[in-house]
C-alpha positions as CSV (number, residue, x, y, z in Angstrom):
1,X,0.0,0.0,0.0
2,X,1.5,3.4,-1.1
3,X,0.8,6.5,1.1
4,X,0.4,9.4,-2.0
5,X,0.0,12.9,-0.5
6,X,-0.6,16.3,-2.1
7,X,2.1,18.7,-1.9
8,X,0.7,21.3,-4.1
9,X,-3.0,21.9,-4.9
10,X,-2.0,23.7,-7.9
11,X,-5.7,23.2,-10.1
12,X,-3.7,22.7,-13.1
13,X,-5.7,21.6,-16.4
14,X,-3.0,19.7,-17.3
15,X,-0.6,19.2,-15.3
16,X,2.5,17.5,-17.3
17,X,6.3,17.1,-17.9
18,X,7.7,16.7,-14.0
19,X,11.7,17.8,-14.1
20,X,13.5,17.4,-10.6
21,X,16.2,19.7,-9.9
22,X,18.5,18.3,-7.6
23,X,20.8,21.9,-7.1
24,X,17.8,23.1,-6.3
25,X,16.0,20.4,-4.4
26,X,13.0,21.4,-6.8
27,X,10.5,20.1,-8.4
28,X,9.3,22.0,-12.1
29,X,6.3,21.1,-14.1
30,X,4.2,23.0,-16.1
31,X,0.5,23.1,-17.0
32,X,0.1,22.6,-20.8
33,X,-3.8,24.4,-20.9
34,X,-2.6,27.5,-18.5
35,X,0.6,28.3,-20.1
36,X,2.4,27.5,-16.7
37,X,5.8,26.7,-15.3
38,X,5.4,25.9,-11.9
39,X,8.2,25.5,-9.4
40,X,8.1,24.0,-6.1
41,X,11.3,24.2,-3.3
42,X,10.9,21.3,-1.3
43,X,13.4,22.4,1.6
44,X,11.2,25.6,2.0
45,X,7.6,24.5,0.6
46,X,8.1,27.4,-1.8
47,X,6.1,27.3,-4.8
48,X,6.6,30.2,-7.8
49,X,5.0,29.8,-11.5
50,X,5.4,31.7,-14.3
51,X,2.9,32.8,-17.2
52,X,3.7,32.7,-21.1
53,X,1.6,33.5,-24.1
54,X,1.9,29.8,-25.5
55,X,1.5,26.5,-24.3
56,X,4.7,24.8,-23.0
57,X,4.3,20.8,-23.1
58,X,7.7,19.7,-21.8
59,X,10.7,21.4,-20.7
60,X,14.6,20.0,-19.7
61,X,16.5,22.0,-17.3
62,X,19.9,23.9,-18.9
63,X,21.1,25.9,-16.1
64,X,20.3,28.4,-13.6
65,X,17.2,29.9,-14.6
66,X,17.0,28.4,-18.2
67,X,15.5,25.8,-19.6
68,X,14.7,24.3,-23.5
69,X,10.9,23.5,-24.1
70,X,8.8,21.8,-26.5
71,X,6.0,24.5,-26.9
72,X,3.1,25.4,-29.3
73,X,5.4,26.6,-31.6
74,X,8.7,24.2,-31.9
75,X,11.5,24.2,-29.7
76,X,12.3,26.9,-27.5
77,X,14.6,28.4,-24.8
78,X,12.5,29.2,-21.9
79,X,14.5,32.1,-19.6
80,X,12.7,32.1,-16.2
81,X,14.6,35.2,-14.9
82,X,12.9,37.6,-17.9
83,X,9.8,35.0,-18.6
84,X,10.6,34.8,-22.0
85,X,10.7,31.8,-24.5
86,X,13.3,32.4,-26.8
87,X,12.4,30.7,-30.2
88,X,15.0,27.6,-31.6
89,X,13.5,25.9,-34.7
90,X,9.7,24.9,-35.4
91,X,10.2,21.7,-37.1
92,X,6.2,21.8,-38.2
93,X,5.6,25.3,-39.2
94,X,2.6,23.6,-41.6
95,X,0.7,22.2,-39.2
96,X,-0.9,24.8,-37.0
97,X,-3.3,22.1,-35.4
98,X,-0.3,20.4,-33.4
99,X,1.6,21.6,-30.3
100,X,4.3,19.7,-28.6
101,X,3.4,17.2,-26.0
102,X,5.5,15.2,-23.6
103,X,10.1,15.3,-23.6
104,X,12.8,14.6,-21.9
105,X,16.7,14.5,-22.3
106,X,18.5,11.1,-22.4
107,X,21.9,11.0,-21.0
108,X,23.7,13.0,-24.1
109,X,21.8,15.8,-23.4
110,X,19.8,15.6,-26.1
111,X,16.3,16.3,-25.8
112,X,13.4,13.9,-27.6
113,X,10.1,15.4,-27.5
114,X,6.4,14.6,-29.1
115,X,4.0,16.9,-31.1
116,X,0.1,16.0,-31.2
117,X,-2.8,17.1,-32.8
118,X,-4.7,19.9,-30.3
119,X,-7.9,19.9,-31.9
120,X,-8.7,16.4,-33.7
121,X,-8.0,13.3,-33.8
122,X,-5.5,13.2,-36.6
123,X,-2.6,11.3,-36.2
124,X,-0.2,14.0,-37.2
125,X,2.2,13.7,-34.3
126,X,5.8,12.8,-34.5
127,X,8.5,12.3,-32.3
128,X,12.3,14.6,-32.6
129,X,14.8,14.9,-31.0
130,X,16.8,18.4,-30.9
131,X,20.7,17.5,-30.9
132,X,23.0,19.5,-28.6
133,X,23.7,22.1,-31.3
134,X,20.1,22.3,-31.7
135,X,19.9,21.1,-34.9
136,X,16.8,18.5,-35.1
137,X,15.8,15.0,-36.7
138,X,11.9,13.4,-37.2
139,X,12.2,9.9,-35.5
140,X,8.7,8.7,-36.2
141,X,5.6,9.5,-37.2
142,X,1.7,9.0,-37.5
143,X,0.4,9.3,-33.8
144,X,-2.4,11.7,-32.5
145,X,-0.9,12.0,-28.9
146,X,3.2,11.4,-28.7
147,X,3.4,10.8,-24.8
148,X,6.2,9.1,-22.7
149,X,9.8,9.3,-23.6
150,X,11.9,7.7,-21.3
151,X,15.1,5.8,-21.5
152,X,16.6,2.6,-20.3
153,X,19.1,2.5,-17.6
154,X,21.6,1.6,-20.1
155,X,20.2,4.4,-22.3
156,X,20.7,2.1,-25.3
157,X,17.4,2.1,-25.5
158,X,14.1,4.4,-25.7
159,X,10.4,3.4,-24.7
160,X,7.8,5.5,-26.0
161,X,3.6,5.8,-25.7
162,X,0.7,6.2,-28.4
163,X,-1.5,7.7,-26.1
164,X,-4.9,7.2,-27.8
165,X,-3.4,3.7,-29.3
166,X,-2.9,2.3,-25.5
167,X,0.7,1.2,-26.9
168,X,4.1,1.7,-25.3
169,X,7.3,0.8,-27.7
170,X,10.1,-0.1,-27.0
171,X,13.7,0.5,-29.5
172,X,16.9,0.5,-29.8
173,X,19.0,3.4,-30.3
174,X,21.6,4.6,-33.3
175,X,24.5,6.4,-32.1
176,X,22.4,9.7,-33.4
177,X,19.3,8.6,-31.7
178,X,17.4,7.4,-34.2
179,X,15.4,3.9,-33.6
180,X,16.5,0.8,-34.3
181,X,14.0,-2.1,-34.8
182,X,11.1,-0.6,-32.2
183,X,8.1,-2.8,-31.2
184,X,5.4,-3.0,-28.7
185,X,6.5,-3.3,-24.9
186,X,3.5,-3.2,-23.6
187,X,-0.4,-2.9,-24.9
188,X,-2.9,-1.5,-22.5
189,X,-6.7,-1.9,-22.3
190,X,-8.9,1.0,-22.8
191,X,-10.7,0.0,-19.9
192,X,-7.6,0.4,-17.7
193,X,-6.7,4.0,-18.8
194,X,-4.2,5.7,-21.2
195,X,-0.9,5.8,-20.7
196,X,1.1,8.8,-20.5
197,X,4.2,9.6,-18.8
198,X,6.7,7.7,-17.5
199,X,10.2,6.8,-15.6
200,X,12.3,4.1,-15.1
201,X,13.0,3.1,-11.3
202,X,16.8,1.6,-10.2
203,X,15.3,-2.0,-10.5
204,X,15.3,-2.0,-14.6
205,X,11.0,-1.3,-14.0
206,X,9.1,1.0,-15.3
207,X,6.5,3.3,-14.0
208,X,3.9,4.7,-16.2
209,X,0.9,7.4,-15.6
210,X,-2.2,6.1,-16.4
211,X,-4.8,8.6,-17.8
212,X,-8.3,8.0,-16.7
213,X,-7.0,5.0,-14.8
214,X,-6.4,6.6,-11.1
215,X,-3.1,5.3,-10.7
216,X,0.2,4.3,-12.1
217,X,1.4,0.7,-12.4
218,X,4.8,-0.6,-12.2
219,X,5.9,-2.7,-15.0
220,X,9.0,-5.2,-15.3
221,X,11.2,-6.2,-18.0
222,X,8.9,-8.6,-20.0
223,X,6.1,-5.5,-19.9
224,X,4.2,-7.8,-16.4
225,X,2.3,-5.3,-14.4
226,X,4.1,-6.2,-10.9
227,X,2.4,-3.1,-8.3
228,X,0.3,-0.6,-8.8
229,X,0.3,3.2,-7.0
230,X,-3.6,4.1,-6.6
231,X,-4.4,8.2,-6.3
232,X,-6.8,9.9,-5.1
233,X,-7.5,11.2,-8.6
234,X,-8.0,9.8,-12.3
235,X,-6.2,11.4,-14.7
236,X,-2.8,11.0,-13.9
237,X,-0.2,12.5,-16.5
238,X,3.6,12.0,-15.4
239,X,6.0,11.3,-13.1
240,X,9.7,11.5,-12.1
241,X,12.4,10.4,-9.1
242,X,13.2,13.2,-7.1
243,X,14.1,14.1,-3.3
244,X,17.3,13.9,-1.8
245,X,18.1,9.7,-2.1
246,X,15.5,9.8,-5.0
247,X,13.0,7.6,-4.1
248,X,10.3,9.9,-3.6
249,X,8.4,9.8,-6.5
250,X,6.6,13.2,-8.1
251,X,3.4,12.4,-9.9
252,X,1.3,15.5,-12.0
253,X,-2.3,15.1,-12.6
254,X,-5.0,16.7,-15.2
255,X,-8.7,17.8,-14.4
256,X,-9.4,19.4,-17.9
257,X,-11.6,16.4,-19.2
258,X,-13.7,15.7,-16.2
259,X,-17.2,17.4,-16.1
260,X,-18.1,19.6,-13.2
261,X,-19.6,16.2,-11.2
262,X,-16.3,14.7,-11.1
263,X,-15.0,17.7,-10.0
264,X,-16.6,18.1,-7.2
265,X,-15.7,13.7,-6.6
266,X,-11.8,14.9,-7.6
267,X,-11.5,18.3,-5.5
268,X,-7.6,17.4,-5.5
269,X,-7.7,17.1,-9.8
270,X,-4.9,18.9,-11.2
271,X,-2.3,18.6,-8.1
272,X,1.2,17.7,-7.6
273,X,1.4,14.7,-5.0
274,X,4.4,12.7,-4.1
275,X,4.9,9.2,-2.5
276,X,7.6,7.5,-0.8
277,X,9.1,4.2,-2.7
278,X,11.4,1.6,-0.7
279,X,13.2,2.1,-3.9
280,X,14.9,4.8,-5.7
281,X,15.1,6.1,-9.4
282,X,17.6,8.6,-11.3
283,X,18.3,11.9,-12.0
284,X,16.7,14.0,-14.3
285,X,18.9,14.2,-17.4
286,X,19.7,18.1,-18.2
287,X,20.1,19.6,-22.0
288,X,23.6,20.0,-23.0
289,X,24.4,22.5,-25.1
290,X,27.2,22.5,-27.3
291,X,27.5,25.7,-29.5
């Protein structure tokens, strides 16, 4: 039985892309529908968020202050000290339905993030990845919600979600990061949720956020559910290893698709909680820039 507590009743729509911080034992996460990036300081239970004029879907922390982002409009720098998001590249300039969705750096420093379709249900999502000198590469193609990224310990290799599909795939890695050979980890019933983010734990097991489905589950290395975190909530969105000995894991949570009766059974919808493991994961990999 996990304990899972609130640690920030934030009301996000939808809450997304958890980034732990450890020089700043601080959590970051933004809220995709709000145009957030919320901070939290867990030593002093300090929370600060910041308001842009797009939405932000995932970020990667640089350095003091700045940060690269998967926005509305491409990739971005994201300077929290002036709250500007200085513009990179935009590698779909033609389709003004998509914004990005879910990211995160693997242990180059390279940053792999996922665009989806905002307003239908056209699969015109792809997944990039923006190389340290911020040039870019497509690496797939042909979902309606990119979700997930998240790599293997060995970071040989990337496992990746088609939200609306229920799918997570797995693949191996090129030296440049493009897939190898990918095929389906693990296939999820509808009836059990969507899955969305997700993080690898110090065991070789993967947790993953299950939309709709009030909880995450714990997964081994053959895809076998093995334990299951249950929340207080249902529309879980991410997660991520943080704290001090990082086993305290930080989950973000979405209450833009629940009608106002659920809202009233979910008054914690759209929080930042946080449980305890008896195991820890790792750090959050940082964008490395290389000019």
């Amino acid at each position: 039985m996990h304990i899972v507590e609130c640690i920030s009743d934030t009301k996000d729509k939808l809450g997304e892309s958890p980034i732990w911080v450890e020089e700043e034992s601080s959590i970051y996460w933004v809220d995709i529908k709000r145009f957030l990036i919320h901070k939290l300081d867990t030593i002093n239970n300090r929370k600060t968020s910041w308001t842009f004029n797009e939405s932000i879907g995932c970020i990667a922390y640089i350095n003091k202050n700045l940060f690269i982002a998967g926005t509305q409009l491409g990739f971005k720098f994201v300077d929290l000290k002036s709250n500007r998001l200085i513009p990179i590249i935009d590698p779909e300039p033609n389709y003004t339905n998509n914004r990005f969705n879910d990211g995160k750096c693997d242990n180059k420093g390279r940053f792999y993030a996922g665009s989806m379709n905002d307003t239908g249900n056209e699969p015109t999502g792809s997944f990039y990845i923006l190389y340290n000198d911020l040039t870019y590469k497509k690496i797939d193609e042909g979902y309606e919600i990119t979700n997930g990224p998240t790599f293997s310990v060995d970071s040989k290799k990337i496992y990746f979600t088609d939200t609306r599909k229920g799918e997570i795939y797995v693949s191996n890695l090129n030296e440049d990061g493009t897939l190898i050979e990918k095929k389906i980890f693990i296939s999820i019933p509808a009836i059990e949720g969507k899955p969305d983010g997700m993080t690898f734990d110090q065991e070789g097991c993967l947790w993953v956020a299950l939309f709709g489905g009030s909880c995450l589950n714990r997964y081994n290395q053959k895809g076998i559910k093995i334990d299951s975190i249950q929340m207080p909530v249902s529309c879980i969105t991410s997660c991520v290893f943080g704290g001090e000995n990082l086993d305290i894991l930080f989950i973000t949570t979405s209450s833009h698709k629940l009608n106002d009766q659920q809202k009233n059974n979910e008054p914690l919808a759209g929080s930042l909680f946080k449980t305890k493991l008896n195991i820890g994961g790792y750090k959050t990999n940082k964008f490395i820039q290389i000019n």
